[in-house]
C-alpha positions as a printed Julia matrix, in Angstrom:
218×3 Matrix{Float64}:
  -2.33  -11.6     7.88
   0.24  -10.16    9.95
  -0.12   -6.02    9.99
  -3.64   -6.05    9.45
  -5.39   -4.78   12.11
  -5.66   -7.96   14.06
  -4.48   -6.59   17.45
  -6.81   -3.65   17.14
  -9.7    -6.36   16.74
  -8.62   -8.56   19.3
  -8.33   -5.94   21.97
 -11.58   -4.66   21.21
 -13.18   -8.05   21.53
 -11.43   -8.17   24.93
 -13.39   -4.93   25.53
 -16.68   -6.54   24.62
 -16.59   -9.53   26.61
 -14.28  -11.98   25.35
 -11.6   -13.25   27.81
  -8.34  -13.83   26.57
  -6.47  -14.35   29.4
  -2.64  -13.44   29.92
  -1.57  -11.54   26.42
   0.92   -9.41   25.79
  -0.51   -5.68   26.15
   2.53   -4.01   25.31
   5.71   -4.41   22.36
   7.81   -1.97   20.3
   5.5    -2.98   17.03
   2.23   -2.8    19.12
   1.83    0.38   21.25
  -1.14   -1.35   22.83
   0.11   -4.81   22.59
  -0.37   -7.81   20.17
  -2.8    -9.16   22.31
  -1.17  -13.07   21.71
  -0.98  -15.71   24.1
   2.73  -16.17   24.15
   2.32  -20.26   24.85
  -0.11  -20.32   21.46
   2.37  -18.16   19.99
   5.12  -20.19   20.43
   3.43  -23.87   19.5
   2.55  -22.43   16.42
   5.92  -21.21   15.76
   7.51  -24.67   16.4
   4.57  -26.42   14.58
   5.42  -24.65   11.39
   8.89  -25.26   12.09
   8.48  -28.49   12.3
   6.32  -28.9     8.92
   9.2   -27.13    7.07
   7.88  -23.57    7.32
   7.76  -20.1     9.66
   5.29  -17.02    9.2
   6.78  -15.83    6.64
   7.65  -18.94    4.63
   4.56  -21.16    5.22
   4.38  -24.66    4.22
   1.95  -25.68    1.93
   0.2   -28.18    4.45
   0.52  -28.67    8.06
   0.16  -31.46    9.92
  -0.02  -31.58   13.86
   2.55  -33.7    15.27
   0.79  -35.12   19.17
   3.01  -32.85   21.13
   1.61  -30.62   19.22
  -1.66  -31.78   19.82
  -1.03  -32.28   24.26
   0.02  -28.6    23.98
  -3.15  -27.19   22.15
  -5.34  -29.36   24.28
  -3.41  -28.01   27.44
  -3.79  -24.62   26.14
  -7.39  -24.98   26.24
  -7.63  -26.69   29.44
  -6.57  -23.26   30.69
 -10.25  -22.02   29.58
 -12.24  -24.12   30.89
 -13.65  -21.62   33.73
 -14.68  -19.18   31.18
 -18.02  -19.02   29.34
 -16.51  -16.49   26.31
 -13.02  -16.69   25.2
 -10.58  -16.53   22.63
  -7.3   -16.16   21.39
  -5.13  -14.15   18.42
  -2.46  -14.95   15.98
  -2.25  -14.41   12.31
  -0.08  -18.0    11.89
  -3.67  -19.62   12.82
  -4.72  -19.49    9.35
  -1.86  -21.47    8.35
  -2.91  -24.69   11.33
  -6.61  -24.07   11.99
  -7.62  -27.54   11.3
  -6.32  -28.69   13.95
  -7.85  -26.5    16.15
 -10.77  -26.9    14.71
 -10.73  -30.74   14.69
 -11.25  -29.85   18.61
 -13.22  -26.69   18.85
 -15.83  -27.76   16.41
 -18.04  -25.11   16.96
 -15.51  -22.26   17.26
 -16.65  -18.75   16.17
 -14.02  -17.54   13.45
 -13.57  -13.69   12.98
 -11.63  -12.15   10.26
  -9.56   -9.33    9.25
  -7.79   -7.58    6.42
  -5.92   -4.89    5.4
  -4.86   -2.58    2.17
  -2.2    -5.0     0.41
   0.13   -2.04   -0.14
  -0.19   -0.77    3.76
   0.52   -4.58    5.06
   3.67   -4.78    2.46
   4.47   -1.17    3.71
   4.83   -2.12    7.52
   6.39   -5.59    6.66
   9.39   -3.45    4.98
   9.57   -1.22    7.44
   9.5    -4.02   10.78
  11.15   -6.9     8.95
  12.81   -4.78    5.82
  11.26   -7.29    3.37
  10.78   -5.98   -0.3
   7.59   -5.35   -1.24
   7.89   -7.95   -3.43
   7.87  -10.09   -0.62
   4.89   -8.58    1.34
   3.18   -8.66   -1.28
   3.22  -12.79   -1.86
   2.86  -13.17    2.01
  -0.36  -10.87    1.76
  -1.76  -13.04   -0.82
  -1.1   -16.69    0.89
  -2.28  -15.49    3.85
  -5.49  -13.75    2.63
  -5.83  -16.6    -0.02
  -6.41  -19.08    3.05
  -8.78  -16.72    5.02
 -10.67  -16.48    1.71
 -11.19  -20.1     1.36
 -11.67  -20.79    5.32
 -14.59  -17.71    4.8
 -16.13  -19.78    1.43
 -16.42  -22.99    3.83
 -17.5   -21.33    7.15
 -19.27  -18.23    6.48
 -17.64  -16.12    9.57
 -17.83  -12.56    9.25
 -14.76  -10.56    8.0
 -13.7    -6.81    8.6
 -11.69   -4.31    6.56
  -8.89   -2.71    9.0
  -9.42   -0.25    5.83
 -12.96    0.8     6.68
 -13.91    4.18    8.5
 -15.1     4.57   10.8
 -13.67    1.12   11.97
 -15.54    1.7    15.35
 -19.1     1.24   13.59
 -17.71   -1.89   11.62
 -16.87   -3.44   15.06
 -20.22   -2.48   16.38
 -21.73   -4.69   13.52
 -19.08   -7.48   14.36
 -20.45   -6.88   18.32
 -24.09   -7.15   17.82
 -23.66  -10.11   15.13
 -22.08  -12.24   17.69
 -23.66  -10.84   20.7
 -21.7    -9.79   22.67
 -21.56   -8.95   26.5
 -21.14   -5.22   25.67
 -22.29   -3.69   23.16
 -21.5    -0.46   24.47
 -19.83    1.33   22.04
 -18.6     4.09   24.79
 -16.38    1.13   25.98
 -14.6     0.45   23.3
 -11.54    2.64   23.78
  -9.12    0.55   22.18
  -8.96    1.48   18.55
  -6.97    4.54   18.0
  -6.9     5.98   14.62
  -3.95    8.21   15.14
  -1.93    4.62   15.48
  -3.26    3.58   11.71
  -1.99    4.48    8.88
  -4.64    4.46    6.43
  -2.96    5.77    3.33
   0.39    4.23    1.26
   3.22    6.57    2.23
   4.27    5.49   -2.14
   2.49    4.07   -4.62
   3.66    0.73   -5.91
   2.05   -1.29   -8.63
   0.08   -3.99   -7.36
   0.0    -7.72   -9.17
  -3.31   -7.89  -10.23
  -3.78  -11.1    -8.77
  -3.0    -9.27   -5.47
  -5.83   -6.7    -6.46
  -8.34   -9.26   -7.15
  -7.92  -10.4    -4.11
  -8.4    -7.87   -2.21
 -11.63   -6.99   -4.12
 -12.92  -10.26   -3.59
 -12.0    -9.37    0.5
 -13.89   -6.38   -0.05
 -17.71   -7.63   -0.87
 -17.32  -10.32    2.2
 -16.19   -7.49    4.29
 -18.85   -5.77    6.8
């Protein structure tokens, strides 16, 4: 889901070995940068569009179109020198299958975050009610869920501290190049907010969730 620490993940796996090629390392959202290929950002934006859908109203199924389908295959041509890479964007839950219907054995990592925090930074960047944030927390996390039940890829909690150690589990799990926790520079804590700034009521179907994201978590 979008807010949820997947940035700070990402640029840490850069850090331990994983190439990702030209990302963005820098936007008013993402001190650090958001760490997204802006051509895979932008197919997946039009493939959504063109299913009926966008981020933040996703369709309930997706199918890839073949332009589509020449894009993501030229996308990944653009890999083909490197041993260990990889690529961000939260709107990849929402069209994995057809990545995966290429990249069989892809290694899927995962990420989550406080429902209240994610609905929190959604209101303040978009100015969606929490109402809102809430229900885009939940279809998002729903997915990752049921991707997790089928594939059995590990998962982290952006909530978890330190976060540092977490990602040092993540690191030796999928062995990684470095595992050098010295070099992993990337996470900053003071750029996390780690407590709601209010206290709304959360649906409990939102809180179940996010218990049942808890005992997959690292």
């Amino acid at each position: 889901m979008h807010r949820s620490g997947t940035s700070c993940v990402t640029g840490l796996l850069e850090q331990a070995g994983v190439f990702l090629g030209e990302v963005a390392k820098k936007n008013p959202w993402n001190l650090k940068g958001n760490q997204e290929n802006s051509r895979i950002m932008a197919m997946h934006t039009e493939l959504l569009r063109l299913n009926g859908g966008s981020w933040d109203a996703p369709p309930a199924t997706v199918v890839w179109p073949e332009e589509s389908q020449h894009v993501r295959d030229a996308i990944i041509a653009t890999y083909q020198h490197s041993p260990l890479w990889g690529f961000k964007d939260p709107r990849t839950l929402l069209v994995l299958d057809g990545w995966l219907e290429v990249l069989p054995r892809v290694q899927l990592v995962g990420i989550f975050r406080h429902p209240v925090l994610v609905a929190e930074s959604l209101q303040r960047r978009n100015h969606f009610p929490l109402e809102k944030g809430f229900e885009l927390w939940s279809t998002y996390n729903r997915t990752l869920l049921a991707y997790h039940e089928r594939y059995k890829f590990p998962v982290l909690s952006f909530d978890s501290d330190p976060f540092t150690h977490r990602f040092a589990l993540l690191a030796r799990l999928l062995d990684l190049p470095s595992s050098v926790a010295a070099e992993w520079d990337f996470f900053d804590p003071a750029l996390r907010h780690v407590t709601p700034t209010a206290d709304p009521s959360m649906p409990d179907d939102v809180l179940r969730l996010y218990l049942a994201l808890q005992k997959i978590a690292l």
